[in-house]
C-alpha positions in Angstrom: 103.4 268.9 61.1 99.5 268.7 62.2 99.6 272.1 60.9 100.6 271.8 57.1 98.3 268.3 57.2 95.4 270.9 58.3 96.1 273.6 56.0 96.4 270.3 53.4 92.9 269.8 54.0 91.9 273.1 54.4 93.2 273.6 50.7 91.5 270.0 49.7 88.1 271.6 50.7 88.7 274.9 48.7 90.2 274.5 45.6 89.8 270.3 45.3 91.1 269.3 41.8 91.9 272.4 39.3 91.7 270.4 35.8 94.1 272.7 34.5 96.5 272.0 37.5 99.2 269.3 37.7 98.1 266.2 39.7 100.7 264.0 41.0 98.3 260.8 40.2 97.8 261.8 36.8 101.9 261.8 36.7 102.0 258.6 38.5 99.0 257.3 36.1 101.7 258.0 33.4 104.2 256.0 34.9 102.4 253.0 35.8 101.1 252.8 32.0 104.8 252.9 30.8 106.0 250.4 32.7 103.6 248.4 32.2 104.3 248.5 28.6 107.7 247.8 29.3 107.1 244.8 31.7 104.6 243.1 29.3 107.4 243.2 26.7 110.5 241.7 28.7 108.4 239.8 31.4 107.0 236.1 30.3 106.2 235.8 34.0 103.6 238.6 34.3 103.6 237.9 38.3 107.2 238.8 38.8 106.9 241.6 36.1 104.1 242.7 38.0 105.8 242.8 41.2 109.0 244.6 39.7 106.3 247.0 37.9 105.0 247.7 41.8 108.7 248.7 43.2 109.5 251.0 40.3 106.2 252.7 40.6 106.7 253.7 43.7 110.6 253.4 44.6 110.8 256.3 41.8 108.9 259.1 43.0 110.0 258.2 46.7 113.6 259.1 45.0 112.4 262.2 43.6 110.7 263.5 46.6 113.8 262.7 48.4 115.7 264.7 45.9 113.7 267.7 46.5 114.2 267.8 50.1 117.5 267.7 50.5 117.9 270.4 47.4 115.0 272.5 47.8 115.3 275.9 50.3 113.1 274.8 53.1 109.9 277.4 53.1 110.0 275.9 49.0 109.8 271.9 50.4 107.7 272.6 52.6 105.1 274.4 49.8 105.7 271.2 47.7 105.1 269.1 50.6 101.7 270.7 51.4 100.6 270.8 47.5 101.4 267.1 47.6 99.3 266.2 50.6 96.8 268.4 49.4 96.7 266.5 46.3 97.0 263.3 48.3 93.2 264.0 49.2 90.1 264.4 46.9 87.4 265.4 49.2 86.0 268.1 47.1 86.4 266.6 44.0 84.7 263.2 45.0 81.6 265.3 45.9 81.8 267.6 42.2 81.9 264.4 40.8 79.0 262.6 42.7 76.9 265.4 42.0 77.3 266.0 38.5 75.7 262.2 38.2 73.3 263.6 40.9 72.4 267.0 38.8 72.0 264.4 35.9 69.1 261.7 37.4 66.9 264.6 38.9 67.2 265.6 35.3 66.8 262.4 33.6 69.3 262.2 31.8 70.2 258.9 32.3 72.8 258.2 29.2 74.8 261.0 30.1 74.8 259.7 34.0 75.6 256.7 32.9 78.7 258.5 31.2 80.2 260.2 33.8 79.5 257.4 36.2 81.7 255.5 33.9 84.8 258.0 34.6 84.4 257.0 38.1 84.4 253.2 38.8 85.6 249.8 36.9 82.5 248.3 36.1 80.9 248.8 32.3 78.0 251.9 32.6 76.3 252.0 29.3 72.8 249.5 30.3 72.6 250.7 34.0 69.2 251.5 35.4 68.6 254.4 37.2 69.1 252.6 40.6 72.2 251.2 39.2 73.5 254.2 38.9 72.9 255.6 42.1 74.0 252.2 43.6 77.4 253.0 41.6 77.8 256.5 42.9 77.1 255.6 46.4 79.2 252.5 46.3 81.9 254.5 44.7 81.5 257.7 47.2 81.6 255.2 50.4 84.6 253.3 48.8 86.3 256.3 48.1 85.7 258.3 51.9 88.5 255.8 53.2 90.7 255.7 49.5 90.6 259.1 48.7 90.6 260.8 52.1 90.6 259.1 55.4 93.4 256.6 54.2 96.1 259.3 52.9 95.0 261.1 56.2 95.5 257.9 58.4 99.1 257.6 56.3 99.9 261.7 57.1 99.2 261.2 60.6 101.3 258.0 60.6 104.3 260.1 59.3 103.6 263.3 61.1 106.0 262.4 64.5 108.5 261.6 61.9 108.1 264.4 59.5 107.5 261.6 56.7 103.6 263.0 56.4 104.1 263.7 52.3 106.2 260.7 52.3 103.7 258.8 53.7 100.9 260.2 51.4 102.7 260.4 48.2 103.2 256.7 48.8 99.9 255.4 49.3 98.8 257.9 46.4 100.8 255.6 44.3 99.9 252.2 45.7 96.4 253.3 45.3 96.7 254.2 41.9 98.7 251.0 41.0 95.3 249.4 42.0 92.9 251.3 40.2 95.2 251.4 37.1 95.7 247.4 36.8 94.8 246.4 40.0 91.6 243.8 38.0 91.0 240.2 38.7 90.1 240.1 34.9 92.1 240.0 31.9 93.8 241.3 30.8 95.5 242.6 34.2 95.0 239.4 36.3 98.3 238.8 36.0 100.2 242.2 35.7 98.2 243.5 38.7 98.2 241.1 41.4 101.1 242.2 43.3 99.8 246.0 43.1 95.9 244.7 44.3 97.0 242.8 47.5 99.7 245.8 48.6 96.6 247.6 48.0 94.6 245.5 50.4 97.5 245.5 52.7 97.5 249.0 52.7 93.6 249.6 53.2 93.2 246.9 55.8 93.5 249.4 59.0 92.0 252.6 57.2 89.3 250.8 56.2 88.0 249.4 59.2 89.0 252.3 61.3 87.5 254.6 58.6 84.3 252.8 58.8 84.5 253.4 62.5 84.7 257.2 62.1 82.0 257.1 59.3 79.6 255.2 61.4 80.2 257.9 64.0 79.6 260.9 61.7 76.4 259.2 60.6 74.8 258.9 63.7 75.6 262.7 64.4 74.1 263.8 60.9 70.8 261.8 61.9 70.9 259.3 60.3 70.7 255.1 61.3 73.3 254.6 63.9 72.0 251.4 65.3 71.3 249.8 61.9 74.8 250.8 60.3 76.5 248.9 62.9 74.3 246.0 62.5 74.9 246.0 58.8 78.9 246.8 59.7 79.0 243.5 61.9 77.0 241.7 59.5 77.8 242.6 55.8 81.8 244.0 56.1 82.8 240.9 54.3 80.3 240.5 51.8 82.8 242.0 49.4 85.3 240.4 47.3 87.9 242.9 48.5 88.9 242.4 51.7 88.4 246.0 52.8 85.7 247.9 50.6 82.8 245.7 51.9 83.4 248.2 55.3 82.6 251.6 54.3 80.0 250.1 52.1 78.1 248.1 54.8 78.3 251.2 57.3 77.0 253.3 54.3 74.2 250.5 53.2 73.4 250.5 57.1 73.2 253.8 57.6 70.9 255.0 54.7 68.7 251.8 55.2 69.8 250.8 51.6 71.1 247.8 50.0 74.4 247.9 47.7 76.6 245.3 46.5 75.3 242.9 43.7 76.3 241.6 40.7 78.3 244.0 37.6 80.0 243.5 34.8 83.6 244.1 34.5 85.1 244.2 31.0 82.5 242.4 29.3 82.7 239.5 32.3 79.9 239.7 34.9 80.8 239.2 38.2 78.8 238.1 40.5 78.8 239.5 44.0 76.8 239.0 47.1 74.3 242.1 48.3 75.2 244.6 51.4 72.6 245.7 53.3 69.0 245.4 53.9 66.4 247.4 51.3 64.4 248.8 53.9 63.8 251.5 51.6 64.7 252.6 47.3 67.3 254.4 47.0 67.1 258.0 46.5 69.3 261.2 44.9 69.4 262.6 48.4 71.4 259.4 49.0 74.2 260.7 47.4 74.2 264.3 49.6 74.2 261.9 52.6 77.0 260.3 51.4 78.7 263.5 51.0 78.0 264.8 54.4 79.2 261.6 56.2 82.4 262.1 54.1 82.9 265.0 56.0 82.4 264.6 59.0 84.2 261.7 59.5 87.1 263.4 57.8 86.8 266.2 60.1 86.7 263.7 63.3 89.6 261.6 62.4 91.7 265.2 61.9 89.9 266.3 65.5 91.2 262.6 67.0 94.6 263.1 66.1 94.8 266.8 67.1 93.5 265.8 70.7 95.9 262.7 70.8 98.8 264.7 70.1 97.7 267.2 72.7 97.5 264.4 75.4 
C-alpha cells in the first residue's frame, strides 16, 4: 500500500489540482451545502441537526467507496483509490495558491491580494494591510501543511496495514471540509457546525502536534531557527482558539522569527485573538517560499518515517 500512498504524492507534486478536473471536496462541498439546507428546514434543534448533517456527510461517500470496491475490477479500484488519495492532498496547490498572493505584493497590488487571499481563509480581506496579508497567507500555509497534507498522510498511513488508506483519507477529506464549510463559531453556523468543528479538532489533535514535530525538524534542516521554533512551539501552541492550529503556527512563527496570530474579523464580528510568536523581525515575501519549503520537507520526512518503520 506504501507504494500507491507514494505514487499519491508523487502525482500531488505534479499535477496538484487541474481546475478543469473533478475534485472529490468540491463533490463533498456540494453535499454538505444540501444538507444543510435540508437540516435547517426540518431541524429546530440546529445541534442535533448538525450532528445528523455530520453522519450523512460522511456515512454517504464511505457507502459509495465501498460500492466501488466490491464492484469495480481491481487494477480500476485501485486507479480510483490512488486518484482519491491523490486528491486527498493539496501540496502543490497550497503553494500555486500562496504564490499567486506572493507574485501580487512584490507587485503591489494589494486589492487584488487581498482578493485571492480571501479565496483562501475565513476571515473578511477587503481592509488588510500588506503585513496582514502576508500574516494571512503564512497563517493559512502553516495551518494547512498539517490539514491539507501531513493529516490525510498521517490518516493513509493509519489505514495502510489494513488496506483502508483511501478509506482513511476520503474520510478525513470530508470531516475536514465539514469544518471549513460550517465549521464557524459565528452566526450563522454556530449552531449548525459545532458537531463538524470539534470532530474536526478530534481529528487534528495527533497530526497536528506530530505534524508540528516534523515541521520543526524540516526547518532546522532548510536553515532556518531550530532553537527558537521550539521555544515558540512550547510556549505559544495554545495561543490559538483552536485547539490544534496554534501548533504549526507557533513552529512557523518560531522558525521565521515572526509574530502571527492577532485579532480578525470574521463575518463582520472581530475576533479577538492572542499573538504567536516573537517579532524579532517584519515579515517578508520570502516568508511565504519558506513556508513552502518547510511544507515539503516535512511532508517528505513523515513519508521517509513510515517507509523505514515499515521496513523495521
Amino acid at each position: 500500500m506504501l507504494k500507491w500512498i507514494l505514487l499519491a504524492i508523487l502525482l500531488d507534486w505534479l499535477i496538484g489540482d487541474p481546475p478543469t478536473w473533478p475534485h472529490p471536496v468540491r463533490a463533498f462541498g456540494w453535499w454538505i451545502r444540501t444538507l444543510e439546507k435540508h437540516v435547517r428546514k426540518r431541524f429546530k434543534n440546529l445541534y442535533i441537526g448538525g450532528g445528523v448533517l455530520w453522519f450523512m456527510a460522511v456515512a454517504v461517500p464511505m457507502v459509495i467507496l465501498y460500492g466501488l470496491s466490491i464492484s469495480l475490477p481491481p487494477l480500476l479500484w485501485t486507479i480510483v483509490s490512488v486518484y482519491l488519495m491523490f486528491a486527498s492532498l493539496a501540496a502543490k496547490c497550497l503553494k500555486d495558491e500562496a504564490y499567486k498572493v506572493k507574485k501580487l505584493l512584490d507587485h503591489n497590488a494589494l486589492d487584488q491580494s487581498q482578493k485571492e487571499l480571501g479565496y483562501l481563509v475565513g476571515r473578511d480581506t477587503a481592509n488588510l494591510t500588506k503585513p496582514q496579508v502576508l500574516r494571512g497567507i503564512i497563517e493559512t500555509v502553516s495551518e494547512n501543511t498539517v490539514d491539507g497534507i501531513l493529516a490525510p498522510l498521517f490518516y493513509m498511513l493509519i489505514g495502510a496495514p489494513l488496506g483502508l488508506s483511501v478509506y482513511f483519507a476520503v474520510a478525513y477529506k470530508v470531516i475536514n471540509t465539514l469544518d471549513s464549510t460550517i465549521g464557524y463559531m459565528q452566526k450563522p453556523y454556530k449552531e449548525i457546525g459545532y458537531v463538524s468543528a470539534k470532530i474536526d479538532d478530534l481529528a487534528n489533535y495527533i497530526p497536528a502536534r506530530l505534524g508540528a514535530l516534523f515541521m520543526l525538524i524540516a526547518g532546522g534542516l532548510m536553515g532556518q531557527n531550530f532553537h527558537n521554533g521550539w521555544h515558540i512551539l512550547k510556549r505559544d501552541c495554545r495561543n490559538h482558539k483552536s485547539p490544534n492550529c496554534g501548533f504549526p503556527e507557533a513552529v512557523t512563527a518560531g522558525l521565521l522569527t515572526v509574530q502571527l496570530g492577532g485579532t480578525n474579523t470574521y463575518f463582520g464580528e472581530v475576533v479577538v485573538k492572542p499573538t504567536i510568536g516573537d517579532s524579532l523581525k517584519e515579515l517578508e515575501t520570502v516568508d511565504i517560499d519558506k513556508c513552502i519549503h518547510v511544507m515539503y520537507v516535512a511532508e517528505g520526512l513523515l513519508m521517509l518515517f513510515a517507509i523505514m518503520v515499515n521496513l523495521l
